[in-house]
N, C-alpha and C positions, 0 to 999 in steps of 0.2 A: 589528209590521213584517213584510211579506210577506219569505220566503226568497227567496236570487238560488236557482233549480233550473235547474241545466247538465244541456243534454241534450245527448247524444254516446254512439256505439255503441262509441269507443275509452276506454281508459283508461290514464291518464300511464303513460310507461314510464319506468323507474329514473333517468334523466338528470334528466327531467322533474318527476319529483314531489322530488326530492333541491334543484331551484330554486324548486319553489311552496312546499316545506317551509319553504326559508331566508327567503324571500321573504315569507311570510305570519307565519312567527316574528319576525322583523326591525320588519316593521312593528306588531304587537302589542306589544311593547316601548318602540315610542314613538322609532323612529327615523325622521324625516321624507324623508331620501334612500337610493332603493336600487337599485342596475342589475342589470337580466338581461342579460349577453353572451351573445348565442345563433347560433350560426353559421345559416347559414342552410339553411333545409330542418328545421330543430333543431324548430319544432315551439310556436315560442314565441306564436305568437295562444292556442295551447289553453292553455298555462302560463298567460299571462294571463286566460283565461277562468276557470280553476281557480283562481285567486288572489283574482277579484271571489268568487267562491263560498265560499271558504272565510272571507272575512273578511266576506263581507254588510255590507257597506256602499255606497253610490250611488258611481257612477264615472264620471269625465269623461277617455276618450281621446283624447288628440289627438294629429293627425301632419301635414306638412308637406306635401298635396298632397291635390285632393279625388280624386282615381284612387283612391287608398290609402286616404282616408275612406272611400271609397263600395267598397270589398271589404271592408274592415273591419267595417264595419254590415250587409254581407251574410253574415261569419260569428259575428257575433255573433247577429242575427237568428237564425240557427241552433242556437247553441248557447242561448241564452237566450229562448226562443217566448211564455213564460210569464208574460215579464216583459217590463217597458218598457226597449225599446231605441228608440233615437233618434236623429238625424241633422240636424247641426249644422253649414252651410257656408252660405256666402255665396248671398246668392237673388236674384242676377244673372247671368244668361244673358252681360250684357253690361256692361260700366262703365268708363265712361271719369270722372274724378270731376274737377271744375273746377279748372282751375290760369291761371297768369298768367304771360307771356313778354315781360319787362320787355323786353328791348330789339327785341323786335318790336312792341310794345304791342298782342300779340294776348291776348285773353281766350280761355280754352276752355272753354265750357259742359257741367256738368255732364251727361252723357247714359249712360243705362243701361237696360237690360231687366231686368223683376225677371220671376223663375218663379213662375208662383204657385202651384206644387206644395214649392218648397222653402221658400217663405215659408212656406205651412202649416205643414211640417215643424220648420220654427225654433218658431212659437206651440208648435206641441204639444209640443215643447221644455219648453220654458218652464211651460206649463198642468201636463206633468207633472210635472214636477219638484216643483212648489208644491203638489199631490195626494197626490203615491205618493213613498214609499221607497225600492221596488229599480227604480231608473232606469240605465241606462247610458248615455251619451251619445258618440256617435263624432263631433268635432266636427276641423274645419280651423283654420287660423290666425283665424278669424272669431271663435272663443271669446275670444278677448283684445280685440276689437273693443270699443267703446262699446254700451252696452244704458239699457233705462229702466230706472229704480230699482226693482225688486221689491219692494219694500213697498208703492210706491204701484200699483204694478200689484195683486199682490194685493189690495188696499184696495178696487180697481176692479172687483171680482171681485160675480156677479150669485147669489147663492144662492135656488133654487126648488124648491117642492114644493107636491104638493097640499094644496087648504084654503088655503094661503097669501093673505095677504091684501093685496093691490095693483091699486088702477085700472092701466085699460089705457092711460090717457096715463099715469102717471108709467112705467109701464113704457116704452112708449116713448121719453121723456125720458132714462130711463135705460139706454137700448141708442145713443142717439147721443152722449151721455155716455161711451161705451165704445167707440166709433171705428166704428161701424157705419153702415150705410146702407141707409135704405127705397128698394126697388127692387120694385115692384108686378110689374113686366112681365120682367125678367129678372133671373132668381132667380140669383144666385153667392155662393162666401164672402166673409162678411162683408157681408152684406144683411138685410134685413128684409122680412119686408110682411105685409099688415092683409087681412081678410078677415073683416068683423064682430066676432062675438067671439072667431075666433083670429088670433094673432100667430104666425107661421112664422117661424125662425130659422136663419140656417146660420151656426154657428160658424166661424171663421175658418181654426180648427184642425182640423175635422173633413173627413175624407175623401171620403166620395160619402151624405152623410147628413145630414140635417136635422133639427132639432127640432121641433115645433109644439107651440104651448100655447092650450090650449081654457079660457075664462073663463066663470064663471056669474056675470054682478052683478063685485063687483068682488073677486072670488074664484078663484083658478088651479082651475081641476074636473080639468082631465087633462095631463098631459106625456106624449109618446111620440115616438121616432124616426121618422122615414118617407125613405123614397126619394123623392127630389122629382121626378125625372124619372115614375115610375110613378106618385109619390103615394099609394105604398101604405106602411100602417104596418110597422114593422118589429121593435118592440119596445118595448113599454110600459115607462115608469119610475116608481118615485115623487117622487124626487129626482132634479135635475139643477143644477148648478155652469158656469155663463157666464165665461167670463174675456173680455177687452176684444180688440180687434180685430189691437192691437200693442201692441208694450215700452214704447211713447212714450206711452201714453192715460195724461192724468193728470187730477185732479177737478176742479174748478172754482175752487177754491179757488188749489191751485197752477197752475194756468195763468193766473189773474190775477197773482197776485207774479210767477211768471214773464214776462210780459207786461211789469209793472211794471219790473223787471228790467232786461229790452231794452230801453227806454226809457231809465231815466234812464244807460245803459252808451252808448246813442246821442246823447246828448245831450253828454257829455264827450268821446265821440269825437269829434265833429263839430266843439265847441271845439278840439281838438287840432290838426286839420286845417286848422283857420278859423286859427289863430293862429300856423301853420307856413305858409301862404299856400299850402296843398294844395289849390285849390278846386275841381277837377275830382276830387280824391280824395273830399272832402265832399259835393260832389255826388251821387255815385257810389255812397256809403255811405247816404246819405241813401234816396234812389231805392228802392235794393233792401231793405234795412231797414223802412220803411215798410211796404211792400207786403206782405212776412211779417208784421209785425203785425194789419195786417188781415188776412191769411188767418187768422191764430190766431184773432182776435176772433171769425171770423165761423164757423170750422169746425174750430176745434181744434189743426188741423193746418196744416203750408204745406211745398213743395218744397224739400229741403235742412233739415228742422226739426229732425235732429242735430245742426246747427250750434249750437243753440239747448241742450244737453244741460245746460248747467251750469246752468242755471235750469229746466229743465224738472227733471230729477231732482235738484234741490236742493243741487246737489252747490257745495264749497266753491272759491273761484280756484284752480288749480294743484292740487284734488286729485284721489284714486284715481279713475276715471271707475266707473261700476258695469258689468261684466260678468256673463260666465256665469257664474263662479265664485261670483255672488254670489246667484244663485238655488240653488247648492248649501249656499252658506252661512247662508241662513237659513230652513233647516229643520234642517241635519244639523251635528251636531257634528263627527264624521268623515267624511272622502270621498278618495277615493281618485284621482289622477290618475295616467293612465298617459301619458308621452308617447314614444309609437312610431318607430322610427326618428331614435333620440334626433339621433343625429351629425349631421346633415341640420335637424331640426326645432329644435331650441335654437337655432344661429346666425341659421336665420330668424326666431324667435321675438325674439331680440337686436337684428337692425336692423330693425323695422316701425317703430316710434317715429320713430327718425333721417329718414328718408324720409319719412311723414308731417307732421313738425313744419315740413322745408323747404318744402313747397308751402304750406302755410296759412300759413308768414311772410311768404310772396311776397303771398298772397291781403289779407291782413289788413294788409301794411304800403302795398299800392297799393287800398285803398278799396272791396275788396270783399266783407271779413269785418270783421266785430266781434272784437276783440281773444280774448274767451269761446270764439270758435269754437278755439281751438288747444285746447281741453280736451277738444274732441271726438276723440278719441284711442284708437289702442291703450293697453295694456298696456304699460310701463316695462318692461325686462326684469326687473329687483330686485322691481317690485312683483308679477309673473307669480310669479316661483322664490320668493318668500315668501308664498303663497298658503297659508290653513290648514290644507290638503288635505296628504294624506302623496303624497311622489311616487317612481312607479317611471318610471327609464330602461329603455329595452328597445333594443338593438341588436347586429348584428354588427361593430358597430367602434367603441364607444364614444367619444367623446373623453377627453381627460383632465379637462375638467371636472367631468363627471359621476362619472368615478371617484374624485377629489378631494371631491365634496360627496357623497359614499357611505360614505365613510370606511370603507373597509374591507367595506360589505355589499354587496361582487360579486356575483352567482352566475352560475354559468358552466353553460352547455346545448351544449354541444359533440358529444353523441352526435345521429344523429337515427333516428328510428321505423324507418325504412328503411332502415339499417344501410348507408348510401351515404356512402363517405367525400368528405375534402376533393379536389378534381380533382389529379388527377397535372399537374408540370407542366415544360413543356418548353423550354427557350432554343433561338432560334435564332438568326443575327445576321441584321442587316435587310438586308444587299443580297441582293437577288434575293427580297423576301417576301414579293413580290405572285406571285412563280411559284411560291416554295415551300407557300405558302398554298392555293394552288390545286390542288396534287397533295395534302396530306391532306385538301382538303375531298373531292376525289371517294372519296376512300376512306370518309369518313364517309357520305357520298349514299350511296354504292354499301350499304350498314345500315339505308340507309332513316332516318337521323336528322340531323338540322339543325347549321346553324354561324351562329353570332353571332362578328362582324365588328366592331371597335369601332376607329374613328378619329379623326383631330384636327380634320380641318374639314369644313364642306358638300359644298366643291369634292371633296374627296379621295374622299369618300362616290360622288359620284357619278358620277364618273372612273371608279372601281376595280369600280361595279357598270357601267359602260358596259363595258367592257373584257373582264367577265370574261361580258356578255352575248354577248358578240363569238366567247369560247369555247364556246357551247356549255351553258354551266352557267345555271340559273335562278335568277334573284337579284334584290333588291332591296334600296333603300335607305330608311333613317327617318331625318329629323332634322327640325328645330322650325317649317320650312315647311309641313311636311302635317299639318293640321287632325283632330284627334279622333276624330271618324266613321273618315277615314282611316287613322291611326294602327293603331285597335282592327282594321280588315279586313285590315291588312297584319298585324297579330299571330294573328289566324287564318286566314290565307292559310299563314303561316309553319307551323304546327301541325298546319293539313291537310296538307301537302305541295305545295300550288301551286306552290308553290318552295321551297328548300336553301337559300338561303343569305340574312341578313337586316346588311345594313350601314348602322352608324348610329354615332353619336359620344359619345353619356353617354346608352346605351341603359337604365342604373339608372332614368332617372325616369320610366321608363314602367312600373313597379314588375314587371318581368318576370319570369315563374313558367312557365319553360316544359320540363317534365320530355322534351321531342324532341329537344332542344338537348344535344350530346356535345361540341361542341369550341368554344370561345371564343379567338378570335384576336384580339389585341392588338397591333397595328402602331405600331412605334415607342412600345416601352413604356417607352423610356427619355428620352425627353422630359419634364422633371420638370415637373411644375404639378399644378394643381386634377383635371383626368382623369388623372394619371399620379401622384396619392399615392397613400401606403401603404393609406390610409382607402378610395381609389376604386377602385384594384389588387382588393383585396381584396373590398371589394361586386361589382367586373365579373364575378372569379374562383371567386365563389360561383352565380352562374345555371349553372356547370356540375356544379352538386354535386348536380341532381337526375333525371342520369341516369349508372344502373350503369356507363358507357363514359366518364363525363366526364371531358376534359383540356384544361389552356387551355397553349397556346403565344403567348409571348411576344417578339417580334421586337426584337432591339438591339443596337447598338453596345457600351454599358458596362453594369454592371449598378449603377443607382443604389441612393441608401440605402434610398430607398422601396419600391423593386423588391426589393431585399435581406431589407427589413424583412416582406412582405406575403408573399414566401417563405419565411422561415422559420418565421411563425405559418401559414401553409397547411400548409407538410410538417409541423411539431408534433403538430399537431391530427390530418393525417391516419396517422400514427404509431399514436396513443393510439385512434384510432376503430378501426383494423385490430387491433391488438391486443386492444381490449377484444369485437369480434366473434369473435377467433380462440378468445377465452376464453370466449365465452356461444355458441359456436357457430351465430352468425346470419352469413344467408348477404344479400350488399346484392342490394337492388330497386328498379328504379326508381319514382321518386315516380309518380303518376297525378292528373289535373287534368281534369274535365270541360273540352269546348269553351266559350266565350262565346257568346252569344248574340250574331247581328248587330244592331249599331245601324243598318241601313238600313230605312225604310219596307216593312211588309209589307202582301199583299191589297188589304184594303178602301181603305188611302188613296193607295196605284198607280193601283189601278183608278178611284178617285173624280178623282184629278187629271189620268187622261188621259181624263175624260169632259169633254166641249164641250155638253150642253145640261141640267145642273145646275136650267136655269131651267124647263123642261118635267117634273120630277119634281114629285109632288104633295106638298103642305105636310108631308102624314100620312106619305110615304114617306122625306121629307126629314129628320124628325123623327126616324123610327129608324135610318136611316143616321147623325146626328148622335149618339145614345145607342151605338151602335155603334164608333164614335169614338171618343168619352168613355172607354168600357169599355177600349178599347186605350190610351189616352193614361194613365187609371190606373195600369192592368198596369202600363204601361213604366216609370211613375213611379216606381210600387212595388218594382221592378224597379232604380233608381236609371240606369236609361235615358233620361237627361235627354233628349239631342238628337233622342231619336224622340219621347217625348213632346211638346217646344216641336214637331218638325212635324208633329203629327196636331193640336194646338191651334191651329196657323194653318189648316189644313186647316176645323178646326168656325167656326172664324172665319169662315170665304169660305162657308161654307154660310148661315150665320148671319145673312152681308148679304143673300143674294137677297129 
């Protein structure tokens, strides 16, 4: 087994290695639950990253938003180069997923955009994982999702090497057998094509690379990589390992019983229907049912063919459905799952089921699923948390669950690197807090450092940012109207300084890490609910713990329990962090955070979309502006730049018709 090799110029500092100590003794012992409480700034991505290393075993992260997936795969990538890291989220741009409104009697058809950079990413997923060892996986709520059975995937899997001996039609035979498609004239993943005696391949899974295999007779003579756009080689192999196109590819075998299956389940539905005098139901079922059999018959596959999962991956009525977990469990005895941002990501991981099961009852009891489709499912919550993986919670606020199924193996990260304690913090009461608010932020402006503004509704957001534009002061508001692309410019607008001051309403889930930010203002903190508990006090009041100036004031009438409570673990903490500096004579600094990168179109595809005569450029000039493209749509990819990469690929699209 390859070693996990962490690379990093730091090394744990005494907090730190004292929670991967506990953390990796705990679990060597054979204790399946363990939480890191780590305040925030504390440092805990690197403890978790020390923790995969020290136990060397495959790890599956998960956490409750792909923003936070997609940082998290970027410092893993980081500290693990050597090794397979991976990224694991949903590979829909867009999805709306079919549902049924009985008393409108409107149907809504299934409609979604899938990425084919993240679908890739999911294969090679998967491809590695059934390969290699030291895999890590940063995956979204999508890991609990339904998948194809891995065994029969593996099963489906194409081993080659020179000298091998196989005609080129059964090869063939056996790459459409594996969800592929010959496409002579425009080469992509998951394509094929013929060219006498070589077969060119682009793995589903693979990046900007190709395979070809060169036949003597009915004999493999050569495998090697190439750039298909240059069609230059790129590195010779002797051996090479094909996995199928998707999780759903299964052999012919099982996709007849599966077929089978579907049938004789439609034939008793339709009794069902026929005998309750549902005939527009029966109909209905009939129709579409049909229609997906002959897609299967004729192509493997059909629209919607996870409906189909309980018979495609063998799986029993009512049982476990096969996910990701199960591609870790049949290879590894041990694996490790970390899930991040515990408090937050359990209760989502809790009601997916709930919400899912209601729409496909609707579906399934007015005539437009087969009874089997409710199997196509999340994860049960019970059947997630008993997964044979040992699992670490990681958070600044724990819930009590997790400390209950921990029994006792806390470990607590309360110092951090930076010797920056918990924010000071300040009551004020709320009349007058929109003026009082406004005399400490110019004092903060005037330092040159930012203020995050946290409120209760849209309107209020953007009332209190009209008003305070009115003074004079530069400011802006966030909340769940402004679109992603936008979101990300206004968190670096904030950071450059285009403006001081940023107001928004449960500005937490935009996972914000922003060491400019000195004062956090809380308006009407005593409002109790969901943005005004102990748990959400306490995550707002930490975005100011990562600069040396941080202080959050809190505007209120009473001081509730949860205000109480999220106060006196902040003053605790920052107690023991001033003290234990005063005693190791470290002086605090503030955190440092490179800028983001803009998600807005650069150069080439500005410049290509304000051109008007596209059609007057020649085929050959056309062609390297198109590779030009590509190269940047990669990058971005690679980059986890979704929304620039989908617009440089519509971009290659419009070039692609003329």
């Amino acid at each position: 087994m390859k070693n996990f090799e962490l690379i990093s110029k730091f090394s744990p500092s005494k907090d730190q290695q004292n929670a991967i100590d506990g953390i990796v003794d705990s679990i060597l012992k054979g204790n399946k639950y363990q939480t890191l409480l780590g305040v925030t700034g504390s440092g805990k991505t690197f403890t978790m990253a020390n923790v995969i290393k020290n136990l060397n075993i495959p790890t599956l992260i998960m956490t409750h938003n792909k923003s936070l997936a997609a940082q998290l795969y970027s410092e893993f990538k980081g500290f693990f180069p050597n090794n397979k890291v991976e990224y694991f989220i949903s590979y829909y741009d867009y999805y709306q997923p079919e549902a049924y409104i009985p008393r409108q009697d409107l149907f809504i058809e299934k409609d979604s955009s899938i990425n084919d950079e993240l679908e890739r990413l999911r294969l090679s997923t998967t491809a590695n994982l059934l390969s290699f060892d030291d895999v890590i996986t940063v995956a979204s709520v999508s890991a609990n999702y339904g998948l194809g059975n891995p065994a029969e995937y593996q099963g489906m899997v194409m081993f080659l090497e020179n000298g091998y001996k196989i005609s080129q039609k059964n090869m063939l035979i056996k790459l459409i057998e594996m969800g592929y498609t010959r496409n002579d004239n425009f080469f992509d993943r998951g394509n094929f094509r013929v060219n006498g005696d070589v077969i060119d391949i682009y793995p589903a899974y693979f990046n900007d690379e190709a395979v070809r295999i060169e036949f003597f007779g009915d004999e493999i003579d050569e495998i090697y990589h190439f750039d298909f756009l240059e069609n230059k080689r790129t590195k010779t192999i002797n051996k090479f390992i094909l996995y199928p196109a998707s999780q759903f590819i299964v052999g012919e075998n099982r996709l007849k019983e599966a077929i089978k299956g579907i049938e004789i389940e439609l034939d008793e539905r339709l009794k069902f229907f026929s005998d309750a005098g549902k005939l527009v139901e029966a109909q209905r079922l009939k129709q579409r049912v049909e229609f997906d059999l002959e897609m299967l018959r004729a192509t493997g596959s059909t629209k919607g063919v996870e409906n189909y999962s309980r018979y495609i991956t063998g799986m029993k009525p009512g049982g476990t459905p096969y996910s990701m977990f199960d591609y870790y469990e049949i290879k590894n005895k041990d694996y490790l799952v970390i899930v991040d941002e515990s408090h937050v990501s359990l209760p989502q991981f809790r009601g997916m089921y709930a919400g899912d099961r209601s729409r496909k009852e609707t579906l399934v009891e007015y005539g437009f699923r087969l009874p089997s489709a409710l199997d196509n499912r999340p994860l049960k919550f019970d059947e997630f948390i008993n997964k044979k993986g040992k699992f670490l919670f990681v958070s600044a606020t724990p819930n009590e669950y997790e400390i209950e199924l921990s029994k006792g193996k806390v470990f607590h990260q309360i110092l951090r690197p930076t010797g920056l304690l918990d924010p000071e913090i300040i009551l004020k009461d709320s009349d007058n807090q929109v003026e009082i608010l406004h005399d400490m932020a110019k004092e903060v402006i005037a330092r040159n450092e930012r203020v995050l503004v946290t409120v209760l509704t849209k309107k209020m957001a953007e009332e209190l940012t009209k008003y305070y534009l009115e003074l004079g002061i530069k400011v802006k508001y966030m909340h769940s109207d402004i679109d992603a692309v936008e979101r990300n410019e206004l968190i670096r607008g904030l950071r450059q300084g285009s403006f001081d001051i940023l107001i928004g309403i449960n500005l937490l889930r935009e996972g914000l890490d922003l060491p400019e930010v000195s004062l956090i203002a809380i308006m009407d903190a005593d409002k109790e609910g969901f943005l005004r508990s102990r748990t959400s006090l306490i995550q707002t009041m930490g975005r100011a713990a990562r600069n040396v100036n941080g202080k959050v004031v809190m505007f209120h009438k009473k001081i509730t329990n949860s205000m109480q409570e999220a106060i006196d673990i902040t003053q605790k903490r920052r107690k023991y962090q001033d003290e234990y500096n005063k005693a190791n004579g470290i002086v605090p600094h503030s955190a440092s955070r490179n800028l983001e990168d803009s998600l807005k179109l650069e150069d080439a595809a500005e410049i290509l979309r304000a051109s008007k005569n596209l059609e007057k450029i020649p085929a050959t000039e056309r062609a390297k502006i198109i590779k030009e493209l590509r190269k940047q749509m990669l990058e971005a990819a690679s980059n986890l730049e979704f929304e620039k990469a989908a617009s440089l690929r519509d971009e290659i699209a419009k070039i692609k018709e003329i």
